[in-house]
N, C-alpha and C positions, 0 to 999 in steps of 0.2 A: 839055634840061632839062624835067621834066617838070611838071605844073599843080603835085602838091604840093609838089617841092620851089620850084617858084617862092614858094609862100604860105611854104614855112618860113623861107626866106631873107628872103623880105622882112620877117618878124615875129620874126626871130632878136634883135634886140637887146633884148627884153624879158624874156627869159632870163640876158642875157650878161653878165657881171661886166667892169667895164673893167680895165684891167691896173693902170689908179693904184690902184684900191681892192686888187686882188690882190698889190702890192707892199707896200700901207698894213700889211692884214691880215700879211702877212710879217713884216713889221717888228716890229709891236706882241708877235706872238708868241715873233721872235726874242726880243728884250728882256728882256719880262718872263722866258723861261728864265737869261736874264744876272739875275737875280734885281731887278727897276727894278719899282717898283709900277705897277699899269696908271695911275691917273691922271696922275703924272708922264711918262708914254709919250705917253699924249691932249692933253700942252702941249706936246711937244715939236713944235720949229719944223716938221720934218718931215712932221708930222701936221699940223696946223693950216694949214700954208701952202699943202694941197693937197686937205684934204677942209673943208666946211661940218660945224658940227655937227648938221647933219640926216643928211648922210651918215657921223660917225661915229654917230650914235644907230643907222643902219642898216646900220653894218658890225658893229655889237656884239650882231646879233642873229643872226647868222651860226653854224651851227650848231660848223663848226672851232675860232672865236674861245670859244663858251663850253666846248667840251669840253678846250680847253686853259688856256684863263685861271680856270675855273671859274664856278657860278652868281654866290655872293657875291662876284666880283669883279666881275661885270657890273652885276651891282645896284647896288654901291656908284657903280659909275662912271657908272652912267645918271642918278643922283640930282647929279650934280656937275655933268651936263652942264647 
């Protein structure tokens, strides 16, 4: 192994999305296409029981989440939180 990949391994997890948040995010988008308003998705026990709401305020920032959920659905939902 060599020096840089040693430095990028060591500093990889600042980058890395954990899998809870990348199932979270899943979830929230499946849903919402089941047609479920995002706020109701954001109390559901699923969500709540595994993210703080600092990390959904920073999963909602997430470039996938708003290209799917839309702008004003994000706004709305940040103001609730």
């Amino acid at each position: 192994m060599g020096f840089v990949d040693a430095i990028r391994g060591a500093f990889s997890f600042l980058g890395a999305r954990s899998q809870a948040e990348e199932r979270i995010a899943q979830y929230i988008i499946r849903e919402h296409h089941r047609g479920r308003p995002l706020g109701e998705i954001l109390n559901d026990h699923y969500v709540t029981n595994r993210m703080t709401p600092e990390q959904v305020r920073r999963l909602l920032d997430r470039p996938e989440l708003i290209h799917e959920l839309g702008d004003d659905q994000i706004v709305d939902a940040r103001r609730e939180l």
